[in-house]
C-alpha positions as CSV (number, residue, x, y, z in Angstrom):
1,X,94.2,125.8,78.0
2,X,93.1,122.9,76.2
3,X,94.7,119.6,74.7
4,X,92.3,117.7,72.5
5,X,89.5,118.6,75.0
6,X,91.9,118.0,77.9
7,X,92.5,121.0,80.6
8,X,96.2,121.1,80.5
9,X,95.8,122.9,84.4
10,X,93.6,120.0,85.3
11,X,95.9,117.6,84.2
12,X,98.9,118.9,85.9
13,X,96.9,118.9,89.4
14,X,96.0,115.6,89.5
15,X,99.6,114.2,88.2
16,X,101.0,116.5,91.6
17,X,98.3,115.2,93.6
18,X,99.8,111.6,92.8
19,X,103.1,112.3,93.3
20,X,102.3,114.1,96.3
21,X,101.0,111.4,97.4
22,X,104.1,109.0,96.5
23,X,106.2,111.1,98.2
24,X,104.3,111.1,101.5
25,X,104.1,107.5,101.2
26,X,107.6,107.1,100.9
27,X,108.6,109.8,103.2
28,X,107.0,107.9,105.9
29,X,108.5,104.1,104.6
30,X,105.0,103.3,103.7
31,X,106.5,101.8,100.4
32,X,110.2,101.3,100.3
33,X,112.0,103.3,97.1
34,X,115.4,104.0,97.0
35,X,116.3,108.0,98.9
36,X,117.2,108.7,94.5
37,X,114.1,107.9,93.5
38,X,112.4,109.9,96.5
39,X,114.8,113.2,95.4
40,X,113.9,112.8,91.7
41,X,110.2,112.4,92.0
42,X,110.5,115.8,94.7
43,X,112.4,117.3,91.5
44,X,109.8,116.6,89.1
45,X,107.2,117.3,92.0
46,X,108.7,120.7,92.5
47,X,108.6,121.6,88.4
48,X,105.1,120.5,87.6
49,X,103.6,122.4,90.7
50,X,105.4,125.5,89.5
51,X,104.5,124.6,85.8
52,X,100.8,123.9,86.8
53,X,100.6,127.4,89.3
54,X,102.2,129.6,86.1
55,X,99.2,128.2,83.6
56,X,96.8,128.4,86.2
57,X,97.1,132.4,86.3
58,X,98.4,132.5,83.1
59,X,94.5,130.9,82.0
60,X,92.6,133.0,84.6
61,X,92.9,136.1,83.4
């Protein structure tokens, strides 16, 4: 699945790879974010991993 040339699976693993890694940094007070923010960016974390998994078999078969 394509957007203007884009892979839409693609896209979606490298915006979970980043706030993968924002969540490990701030898991382990690395950078200092308020325990919201850290809950919220999990939430969002948790959607787009499920949202990027579903297209990702949806696309391979």
């Amino acid at each position: 699945m394509r957007i203007d040339g884009i892979s839409l699976v693609q896209s979606l693993g490298i915006i979970n790879f980043i706030l993968l890694l924002f969540q490990l940094s701030s898991g382990r007070h690395w950078i200092r974010v308020k325990i919201g923010v850290h809950r919220k960016v999990g939430l969002v974390l948790v959607a787009t991993a499920t949202l990027h998994g579903f297209l990702a078999l949806v696309t391979a078969n």
